[in-house]
mmCIF file of the N, C-alpha and C atoms, coordinates in Angstrom:
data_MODEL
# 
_entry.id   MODEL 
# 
loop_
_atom_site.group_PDB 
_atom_site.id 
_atom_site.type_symbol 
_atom_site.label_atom_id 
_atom_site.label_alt_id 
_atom_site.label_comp_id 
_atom_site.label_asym_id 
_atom_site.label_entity_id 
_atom_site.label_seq_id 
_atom_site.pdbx_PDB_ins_code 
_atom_site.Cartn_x 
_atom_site.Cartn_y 
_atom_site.Cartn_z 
_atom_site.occupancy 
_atom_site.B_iso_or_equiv 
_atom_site.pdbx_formal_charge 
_atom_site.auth_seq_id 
_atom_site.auth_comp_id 
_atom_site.auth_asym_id 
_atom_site.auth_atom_id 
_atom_site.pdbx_PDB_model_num 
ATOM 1   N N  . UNK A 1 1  ? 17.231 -11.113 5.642  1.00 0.00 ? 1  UNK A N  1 
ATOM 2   C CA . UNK A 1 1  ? 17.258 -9.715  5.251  1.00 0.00 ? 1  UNK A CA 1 
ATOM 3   C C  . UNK A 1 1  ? 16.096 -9.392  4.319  1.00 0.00 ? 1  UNK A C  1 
ATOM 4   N N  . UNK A 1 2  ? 15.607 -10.366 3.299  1.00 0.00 ? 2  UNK A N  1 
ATOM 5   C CA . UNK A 1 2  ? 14.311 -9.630  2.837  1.00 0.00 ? 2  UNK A CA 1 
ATOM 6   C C  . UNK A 1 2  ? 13.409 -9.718  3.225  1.00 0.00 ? 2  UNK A C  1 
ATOM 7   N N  . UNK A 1 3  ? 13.186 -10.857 3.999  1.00 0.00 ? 3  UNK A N  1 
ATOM 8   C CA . UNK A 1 3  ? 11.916 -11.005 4.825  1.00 0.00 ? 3  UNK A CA 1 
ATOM 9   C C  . UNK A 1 3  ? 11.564 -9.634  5.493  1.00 0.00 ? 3  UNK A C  1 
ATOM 10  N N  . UNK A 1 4  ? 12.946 -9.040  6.272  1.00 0.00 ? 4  UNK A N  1 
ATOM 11  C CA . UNK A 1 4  ? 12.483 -7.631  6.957  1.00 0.00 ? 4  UNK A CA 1 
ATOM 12  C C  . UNK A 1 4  ? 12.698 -6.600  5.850  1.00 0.00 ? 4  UNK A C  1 
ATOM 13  N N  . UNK A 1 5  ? 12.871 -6.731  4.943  1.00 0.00 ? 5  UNK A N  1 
ATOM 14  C CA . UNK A 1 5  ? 12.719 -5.714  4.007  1.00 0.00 ? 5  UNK A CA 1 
ATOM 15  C C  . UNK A 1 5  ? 11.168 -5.379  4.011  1.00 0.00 ? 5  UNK A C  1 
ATOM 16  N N  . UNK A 1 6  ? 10.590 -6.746  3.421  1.00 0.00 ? 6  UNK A N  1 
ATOM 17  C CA . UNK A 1 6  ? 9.430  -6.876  2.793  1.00 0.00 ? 6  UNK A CA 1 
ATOM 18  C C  . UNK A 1 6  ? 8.030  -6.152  4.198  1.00 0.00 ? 6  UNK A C  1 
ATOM 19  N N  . UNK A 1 7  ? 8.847  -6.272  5.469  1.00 0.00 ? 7  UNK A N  1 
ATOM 20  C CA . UNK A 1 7  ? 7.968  -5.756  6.526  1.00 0.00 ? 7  UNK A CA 1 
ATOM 21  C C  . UNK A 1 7  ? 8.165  -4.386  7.011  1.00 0.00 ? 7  UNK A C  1 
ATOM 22  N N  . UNK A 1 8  ? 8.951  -3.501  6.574  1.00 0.00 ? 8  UNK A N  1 
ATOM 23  C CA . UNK A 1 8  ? 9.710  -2.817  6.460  1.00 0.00 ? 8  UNK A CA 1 
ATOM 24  C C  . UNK A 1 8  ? 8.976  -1.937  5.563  1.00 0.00 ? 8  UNK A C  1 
ATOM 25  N N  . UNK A 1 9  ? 8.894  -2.447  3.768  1.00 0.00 ? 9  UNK A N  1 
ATOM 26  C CA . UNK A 1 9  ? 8.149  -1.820  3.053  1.00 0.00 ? 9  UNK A CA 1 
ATOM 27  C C  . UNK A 1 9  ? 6.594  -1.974  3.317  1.00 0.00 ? 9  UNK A C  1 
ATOM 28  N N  . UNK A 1 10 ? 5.980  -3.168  4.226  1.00 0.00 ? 10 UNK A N  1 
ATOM 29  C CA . UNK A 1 10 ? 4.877  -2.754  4.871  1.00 0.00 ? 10 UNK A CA 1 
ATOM 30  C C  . UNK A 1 10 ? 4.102  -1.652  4.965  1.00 0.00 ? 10 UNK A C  1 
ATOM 31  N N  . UNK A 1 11 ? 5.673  -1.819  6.437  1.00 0.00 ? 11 UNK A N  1 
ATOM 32  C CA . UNK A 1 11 ? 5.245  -0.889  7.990  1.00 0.00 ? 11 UNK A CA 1 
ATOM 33  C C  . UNK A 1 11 ? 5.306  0.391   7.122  1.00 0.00 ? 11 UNK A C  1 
ATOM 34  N N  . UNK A 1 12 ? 5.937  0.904   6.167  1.00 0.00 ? 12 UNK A N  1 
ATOM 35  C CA . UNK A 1 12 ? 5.915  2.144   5.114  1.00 0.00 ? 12 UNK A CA 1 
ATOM 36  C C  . UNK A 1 12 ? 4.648  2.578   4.668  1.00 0.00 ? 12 UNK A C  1 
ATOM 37  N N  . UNK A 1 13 ? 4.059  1.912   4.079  1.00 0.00 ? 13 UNK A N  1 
ATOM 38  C CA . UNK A 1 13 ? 3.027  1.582   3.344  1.00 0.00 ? 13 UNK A CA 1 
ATOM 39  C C  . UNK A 1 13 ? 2.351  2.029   4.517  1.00 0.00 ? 13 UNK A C  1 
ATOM 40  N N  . UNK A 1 14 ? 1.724  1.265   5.315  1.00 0.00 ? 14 UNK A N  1 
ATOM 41  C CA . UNK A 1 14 ? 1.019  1.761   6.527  1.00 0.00 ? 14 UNK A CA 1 
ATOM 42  C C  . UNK A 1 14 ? 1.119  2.941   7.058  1.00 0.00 ? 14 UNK A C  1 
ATOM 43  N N  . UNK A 1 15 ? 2.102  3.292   7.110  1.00 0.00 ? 15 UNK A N  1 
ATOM 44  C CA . UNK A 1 15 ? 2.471  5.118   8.178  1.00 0.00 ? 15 UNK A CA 1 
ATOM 45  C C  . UNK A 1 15 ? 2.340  5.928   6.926  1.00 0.00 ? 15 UNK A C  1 
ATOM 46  N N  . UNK A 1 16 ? 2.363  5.926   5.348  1.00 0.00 ? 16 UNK A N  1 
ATOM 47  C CA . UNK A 1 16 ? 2.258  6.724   4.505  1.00 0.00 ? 16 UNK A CA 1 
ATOM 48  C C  . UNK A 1 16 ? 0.721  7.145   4.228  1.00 0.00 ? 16 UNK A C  1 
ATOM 49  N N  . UNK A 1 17 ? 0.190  5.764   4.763  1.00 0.00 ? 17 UNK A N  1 
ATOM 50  C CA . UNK A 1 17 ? -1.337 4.920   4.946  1.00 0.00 ? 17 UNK A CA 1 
ATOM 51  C C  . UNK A 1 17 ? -1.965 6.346   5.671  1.00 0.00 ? 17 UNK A C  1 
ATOM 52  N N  . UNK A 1 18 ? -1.709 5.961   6.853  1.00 0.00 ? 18 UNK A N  1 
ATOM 53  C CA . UNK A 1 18 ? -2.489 6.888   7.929  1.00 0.00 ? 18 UNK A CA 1 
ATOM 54  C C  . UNK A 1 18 ? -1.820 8.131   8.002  1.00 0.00 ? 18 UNK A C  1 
ATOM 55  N N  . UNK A 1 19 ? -0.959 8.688   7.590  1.00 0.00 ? 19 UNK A N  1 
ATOM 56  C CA . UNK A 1 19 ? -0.980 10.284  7.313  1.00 0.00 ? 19 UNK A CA 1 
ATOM 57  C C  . UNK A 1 19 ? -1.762 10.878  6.159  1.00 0.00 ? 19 UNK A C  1 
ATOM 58  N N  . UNK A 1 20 ? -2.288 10.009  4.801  1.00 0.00 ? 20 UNK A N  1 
ATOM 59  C CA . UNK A 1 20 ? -3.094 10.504  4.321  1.00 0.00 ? 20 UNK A CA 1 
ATOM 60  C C  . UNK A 1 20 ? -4.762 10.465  5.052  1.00 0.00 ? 20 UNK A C  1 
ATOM 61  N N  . UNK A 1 21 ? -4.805 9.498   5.965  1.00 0.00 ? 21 UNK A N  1 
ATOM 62  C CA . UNK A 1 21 ? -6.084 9.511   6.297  1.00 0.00 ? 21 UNK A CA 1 
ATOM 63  C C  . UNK A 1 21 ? -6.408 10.403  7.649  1.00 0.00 ? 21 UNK A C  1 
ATOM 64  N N  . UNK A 1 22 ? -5.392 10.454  8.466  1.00 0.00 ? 22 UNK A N  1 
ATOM 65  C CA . UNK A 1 22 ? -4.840 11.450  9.359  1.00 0.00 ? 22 UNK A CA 1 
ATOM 66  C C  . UNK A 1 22 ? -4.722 13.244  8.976  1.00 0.00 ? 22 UNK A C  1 
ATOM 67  N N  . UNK A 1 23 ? -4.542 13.322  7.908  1.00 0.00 ? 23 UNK A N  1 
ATOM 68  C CA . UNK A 1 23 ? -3.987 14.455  7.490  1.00 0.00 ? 23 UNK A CA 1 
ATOM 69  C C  . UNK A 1 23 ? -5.345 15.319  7.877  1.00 0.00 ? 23 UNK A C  1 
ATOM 70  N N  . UNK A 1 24 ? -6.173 15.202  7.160  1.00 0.00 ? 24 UNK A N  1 
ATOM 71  C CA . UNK A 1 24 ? -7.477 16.111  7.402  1.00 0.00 ? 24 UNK A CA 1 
ATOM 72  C C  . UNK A 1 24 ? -8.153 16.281  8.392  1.00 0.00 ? 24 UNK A C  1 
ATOM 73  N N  . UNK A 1 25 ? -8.166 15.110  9.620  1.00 0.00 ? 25 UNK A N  1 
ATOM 74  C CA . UNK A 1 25 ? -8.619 15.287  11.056 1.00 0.00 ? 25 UNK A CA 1 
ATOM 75  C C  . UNK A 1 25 ? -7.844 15.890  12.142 1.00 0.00 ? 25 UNK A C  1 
ATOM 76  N N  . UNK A 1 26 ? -5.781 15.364  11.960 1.00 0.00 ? 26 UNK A N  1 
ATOM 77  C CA . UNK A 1 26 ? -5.430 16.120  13.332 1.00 0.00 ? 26 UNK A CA 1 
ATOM 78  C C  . UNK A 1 26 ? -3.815 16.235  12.730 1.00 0.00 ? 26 UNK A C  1 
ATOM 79  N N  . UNK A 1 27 ? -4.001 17.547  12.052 1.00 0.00 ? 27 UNK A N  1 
ATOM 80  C CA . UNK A 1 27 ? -2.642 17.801  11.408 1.00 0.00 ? 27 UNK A CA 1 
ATOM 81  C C  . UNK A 1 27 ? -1.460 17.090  12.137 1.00 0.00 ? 27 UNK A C  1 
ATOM 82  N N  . UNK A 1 28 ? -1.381 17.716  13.413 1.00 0.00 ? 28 UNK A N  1 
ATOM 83  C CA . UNK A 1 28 ? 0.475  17.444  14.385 1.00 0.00 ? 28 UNK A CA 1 
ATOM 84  C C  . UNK A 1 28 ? 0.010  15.524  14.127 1.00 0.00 ? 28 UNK A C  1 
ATOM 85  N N  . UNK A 1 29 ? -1.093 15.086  14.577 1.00 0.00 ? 29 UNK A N  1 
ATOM 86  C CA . UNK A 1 29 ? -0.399 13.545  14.370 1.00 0.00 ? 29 UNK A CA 1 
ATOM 87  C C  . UNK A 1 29 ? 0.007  13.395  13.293 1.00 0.00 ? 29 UNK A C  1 
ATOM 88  N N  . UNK A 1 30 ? -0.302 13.712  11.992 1.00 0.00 ? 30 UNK A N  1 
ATOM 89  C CA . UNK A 1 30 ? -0.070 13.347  10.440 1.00 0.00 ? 30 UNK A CA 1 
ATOM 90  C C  . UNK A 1 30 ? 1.089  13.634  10.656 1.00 0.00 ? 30 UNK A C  1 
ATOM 91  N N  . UNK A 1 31 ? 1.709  14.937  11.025 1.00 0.00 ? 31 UNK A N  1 
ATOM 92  C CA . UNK A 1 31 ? 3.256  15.558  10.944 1.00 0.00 ? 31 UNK A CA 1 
ATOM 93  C C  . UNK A 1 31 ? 4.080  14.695  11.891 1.00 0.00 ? 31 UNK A C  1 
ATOM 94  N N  . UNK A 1 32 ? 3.516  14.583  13.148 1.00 0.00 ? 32 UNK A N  1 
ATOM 95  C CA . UNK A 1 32 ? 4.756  13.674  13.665 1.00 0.00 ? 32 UNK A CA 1 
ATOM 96  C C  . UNK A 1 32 ? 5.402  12.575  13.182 1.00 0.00 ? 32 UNK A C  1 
ATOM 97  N N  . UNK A 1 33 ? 4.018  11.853  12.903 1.00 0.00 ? 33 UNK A N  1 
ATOM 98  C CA . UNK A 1 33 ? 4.465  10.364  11.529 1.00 0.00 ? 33 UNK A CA 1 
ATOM 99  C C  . UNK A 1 33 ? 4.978  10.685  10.492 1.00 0.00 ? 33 UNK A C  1 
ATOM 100 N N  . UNK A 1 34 ? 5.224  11.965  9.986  1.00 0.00 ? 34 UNK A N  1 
ATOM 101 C CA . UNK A 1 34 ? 6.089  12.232  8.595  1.00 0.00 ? 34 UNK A CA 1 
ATOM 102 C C  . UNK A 1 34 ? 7.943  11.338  9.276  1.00 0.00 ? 34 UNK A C  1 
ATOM 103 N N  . UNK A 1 35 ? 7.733  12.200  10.406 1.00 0.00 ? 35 UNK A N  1 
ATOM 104 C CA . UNK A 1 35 ? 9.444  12.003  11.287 1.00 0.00 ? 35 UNK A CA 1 
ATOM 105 C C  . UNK A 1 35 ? 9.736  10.267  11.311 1.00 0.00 ? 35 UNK A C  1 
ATOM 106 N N  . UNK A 1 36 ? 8.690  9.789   11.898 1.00 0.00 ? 36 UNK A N  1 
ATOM 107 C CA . UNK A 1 36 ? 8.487  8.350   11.691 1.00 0.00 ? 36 UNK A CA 1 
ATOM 108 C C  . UNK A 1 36 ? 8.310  7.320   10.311 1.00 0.00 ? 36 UNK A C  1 
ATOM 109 N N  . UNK A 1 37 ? 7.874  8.374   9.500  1.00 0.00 ? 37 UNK A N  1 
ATOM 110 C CA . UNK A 1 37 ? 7.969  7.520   7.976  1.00 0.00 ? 37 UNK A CA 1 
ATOM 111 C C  . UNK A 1 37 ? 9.163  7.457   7.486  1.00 0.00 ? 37 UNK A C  1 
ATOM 112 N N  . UNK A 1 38 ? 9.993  8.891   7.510  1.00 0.00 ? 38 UNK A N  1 
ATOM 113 C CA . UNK A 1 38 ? 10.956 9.344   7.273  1.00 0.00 ? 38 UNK A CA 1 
ATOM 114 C C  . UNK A 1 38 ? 12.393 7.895   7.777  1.00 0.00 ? 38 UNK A C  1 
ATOM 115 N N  . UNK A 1 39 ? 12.049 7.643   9.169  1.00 0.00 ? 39 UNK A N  1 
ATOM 116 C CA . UNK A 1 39 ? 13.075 6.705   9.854  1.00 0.00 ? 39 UNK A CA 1 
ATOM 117 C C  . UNK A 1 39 ? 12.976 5.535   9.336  1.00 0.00 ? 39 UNK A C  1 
ATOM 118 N N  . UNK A 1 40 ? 12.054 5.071   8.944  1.00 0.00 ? 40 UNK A N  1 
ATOM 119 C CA . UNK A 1 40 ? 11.445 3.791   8.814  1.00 0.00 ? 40 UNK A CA 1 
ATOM 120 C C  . UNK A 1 40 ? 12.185 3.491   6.479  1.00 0.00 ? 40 UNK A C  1 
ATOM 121 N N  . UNK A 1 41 ? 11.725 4.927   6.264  1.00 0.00 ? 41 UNK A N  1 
ATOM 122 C CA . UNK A 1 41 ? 12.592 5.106   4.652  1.00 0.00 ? 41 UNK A CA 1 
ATOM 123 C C  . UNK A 1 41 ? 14.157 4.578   4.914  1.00 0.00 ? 41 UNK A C  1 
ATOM 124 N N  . UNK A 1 42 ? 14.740 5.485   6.462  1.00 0.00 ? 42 UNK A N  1 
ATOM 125 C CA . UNK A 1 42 ? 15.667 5.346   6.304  1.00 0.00 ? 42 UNK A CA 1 
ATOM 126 C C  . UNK A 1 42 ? 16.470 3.654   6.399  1.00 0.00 ? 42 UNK A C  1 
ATOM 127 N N  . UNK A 1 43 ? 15.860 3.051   7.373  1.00 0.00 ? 43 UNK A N  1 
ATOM 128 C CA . UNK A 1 43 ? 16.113 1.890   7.625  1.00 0.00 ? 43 UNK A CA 1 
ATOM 129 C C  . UNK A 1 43 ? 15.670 0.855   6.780  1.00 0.00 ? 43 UNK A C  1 
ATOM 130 N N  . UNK A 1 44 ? 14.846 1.116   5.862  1.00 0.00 ? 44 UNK A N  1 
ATOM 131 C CA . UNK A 1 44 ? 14.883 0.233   4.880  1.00 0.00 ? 44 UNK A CA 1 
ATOM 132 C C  . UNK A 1 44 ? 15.652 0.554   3.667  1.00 0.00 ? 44 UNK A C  1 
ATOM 133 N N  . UNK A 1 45 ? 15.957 1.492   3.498  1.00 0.00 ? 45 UNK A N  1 
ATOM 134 C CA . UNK A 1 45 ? 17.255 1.620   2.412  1.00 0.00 ? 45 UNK A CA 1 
ATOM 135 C C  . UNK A 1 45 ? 18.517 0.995   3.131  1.00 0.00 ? 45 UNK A C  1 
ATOM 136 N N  . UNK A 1 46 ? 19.133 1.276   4.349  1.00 0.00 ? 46 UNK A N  1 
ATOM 137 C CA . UNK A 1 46 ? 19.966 0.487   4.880  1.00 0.00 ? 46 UNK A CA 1 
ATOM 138 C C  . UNK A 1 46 ? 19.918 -1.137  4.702  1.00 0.00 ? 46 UNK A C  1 
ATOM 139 N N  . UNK A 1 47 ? 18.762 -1.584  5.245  1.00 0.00 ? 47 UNK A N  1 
ATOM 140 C CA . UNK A 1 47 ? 18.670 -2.940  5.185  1.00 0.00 ? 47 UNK A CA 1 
ATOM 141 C C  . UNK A 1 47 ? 18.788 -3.216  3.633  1.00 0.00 ? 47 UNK A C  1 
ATOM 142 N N  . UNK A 1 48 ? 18.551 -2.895  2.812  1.00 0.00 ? 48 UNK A N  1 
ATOM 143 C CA . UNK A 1 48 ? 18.375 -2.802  1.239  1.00 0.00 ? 48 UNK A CA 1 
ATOM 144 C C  . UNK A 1 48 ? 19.894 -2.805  0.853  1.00 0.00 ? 48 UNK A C  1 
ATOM 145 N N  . UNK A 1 49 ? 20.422 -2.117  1.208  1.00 0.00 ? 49 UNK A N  1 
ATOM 146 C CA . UNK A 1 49 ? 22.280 -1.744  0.981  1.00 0.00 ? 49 UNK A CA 1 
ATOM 147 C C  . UNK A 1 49 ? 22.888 -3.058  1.562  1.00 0.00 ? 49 UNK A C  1 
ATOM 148 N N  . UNK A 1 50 ? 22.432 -3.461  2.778  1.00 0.00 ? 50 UNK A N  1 
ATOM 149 C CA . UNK A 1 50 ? 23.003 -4.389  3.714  1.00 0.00 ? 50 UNK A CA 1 
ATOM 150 C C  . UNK A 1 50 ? 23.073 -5.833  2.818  1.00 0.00 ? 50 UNK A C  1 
ATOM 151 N N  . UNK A 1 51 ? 21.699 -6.337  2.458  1.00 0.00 ? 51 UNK A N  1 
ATOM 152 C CA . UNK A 1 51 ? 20.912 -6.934  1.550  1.00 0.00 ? 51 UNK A CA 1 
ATOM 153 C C  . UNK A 1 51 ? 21.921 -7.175  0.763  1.00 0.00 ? 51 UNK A C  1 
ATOM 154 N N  . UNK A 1 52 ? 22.145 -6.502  -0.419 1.00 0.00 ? 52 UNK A N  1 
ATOM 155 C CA . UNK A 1 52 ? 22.802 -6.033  -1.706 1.00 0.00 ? 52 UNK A CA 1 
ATOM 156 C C  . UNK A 1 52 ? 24.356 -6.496  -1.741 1.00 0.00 ? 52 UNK A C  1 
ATOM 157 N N  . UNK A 1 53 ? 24.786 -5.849  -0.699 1.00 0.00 ? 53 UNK A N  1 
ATOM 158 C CA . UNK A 1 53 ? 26.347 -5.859  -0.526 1.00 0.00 ? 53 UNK A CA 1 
ATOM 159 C C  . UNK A 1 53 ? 26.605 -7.329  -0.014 1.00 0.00 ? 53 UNK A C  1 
ATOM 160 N N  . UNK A 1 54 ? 25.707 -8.113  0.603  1.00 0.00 ? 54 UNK A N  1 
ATOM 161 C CA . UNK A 1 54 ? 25.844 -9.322  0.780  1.00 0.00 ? 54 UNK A CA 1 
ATOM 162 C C  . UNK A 1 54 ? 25.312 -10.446 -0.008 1.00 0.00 ? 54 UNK A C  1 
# 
């Protein structure tokens, strides 16, 4: 479980990555990856809870 945490807070890192570098060349891709950062928040707070409680 932390191992995929730790890839998890990565893959975050990365998609938070390229919407700032995204943002100024092609708005809708930056925005679609918000939806995708967003999922990726969500599933690592889960795994984080999962983590925790065990």
């Amino acid at each position: 479980m932390g191992a995929a945490l730790v890839i998890l807070i990565g893959l975050f890192v990365a998609i938070v990555t390229y919407i700032g570098l995204e943002a100024s060349r092609d708005r809708l891709a930056a925005a679609l990856f918000v939806a995708y950062a967003a999922w990726v928040a969500f599933a690592g707070v889960l795994n984080a809870a999962i983590w925790r409680l065990n």
